[in-house]
N, C-alpha and C positions, 0 to 999 in steps of 0.2 A: 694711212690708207688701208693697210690690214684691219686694223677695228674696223674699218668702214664696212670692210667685206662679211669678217665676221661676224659684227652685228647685224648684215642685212642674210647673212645667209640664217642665222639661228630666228631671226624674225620669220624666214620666209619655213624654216623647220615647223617652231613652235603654232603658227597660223595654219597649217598643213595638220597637224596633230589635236590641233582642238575645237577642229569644227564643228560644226553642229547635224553633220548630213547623215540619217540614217542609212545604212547600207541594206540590214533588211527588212524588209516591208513587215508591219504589225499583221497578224492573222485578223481575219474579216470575222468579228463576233456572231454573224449571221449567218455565214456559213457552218461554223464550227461549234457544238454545244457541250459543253462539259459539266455536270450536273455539280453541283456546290456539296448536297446534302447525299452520299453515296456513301450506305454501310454494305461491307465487304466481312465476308465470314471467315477466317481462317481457320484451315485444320490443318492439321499437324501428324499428318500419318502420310505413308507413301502408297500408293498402288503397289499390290503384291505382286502383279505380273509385271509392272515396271523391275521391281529387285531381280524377277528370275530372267527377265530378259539382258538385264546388265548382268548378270552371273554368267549367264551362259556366254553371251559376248566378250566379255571377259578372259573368261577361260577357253574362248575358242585363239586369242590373239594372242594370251599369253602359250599356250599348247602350238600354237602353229611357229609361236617365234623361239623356241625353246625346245624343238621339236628335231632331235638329232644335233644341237648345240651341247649337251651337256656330254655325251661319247666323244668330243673333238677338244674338252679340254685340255689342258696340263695335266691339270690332277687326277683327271682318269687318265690317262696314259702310264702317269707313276703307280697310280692301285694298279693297275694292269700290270707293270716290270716289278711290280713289288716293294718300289722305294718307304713306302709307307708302314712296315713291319716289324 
């Protein structure tokens, strides 16, 4: 009586798993146009004021977060009592 069961449950698995029903709908070719024959140019250089604006952002996150951290170390505390001499 187990075989029974579980051959009709892995029947009822296997039937469930390889249906044929698509779940998403294909895109509508008439709506949507994507040209076949599209040459695209690449270049290879950055925008100059793209680097200085990342520079400067950069340096503004890394200065604001570092920005009275490095007086509250350890090891300035010991250059300060002199351990280091």
């Amino acid at each position: 009586m187990k075989v029974f069961f579980l051959s009709c449950a892995m029947a009822l698995i296997l039937s469930a798993c390889s249906s044929k029903t698509q779940t998403n709908p294909l895109p509508n070719e008439k709506k949507y146009f994507v040209p076949k024959n599209m040459q695209m140019i690449l270049k290879n250089e950055v925008n100059l004021t793209a680097i200085e604006n990342f520079d400067l952002a950069a340096e503004e996150i890394l200065m604001r977060r570092n920005k009275g951290a490095y007086e509250k170390t350890i090891w300035q505390i010991g250059l300060d009592r002199g351990h280091y001499e």
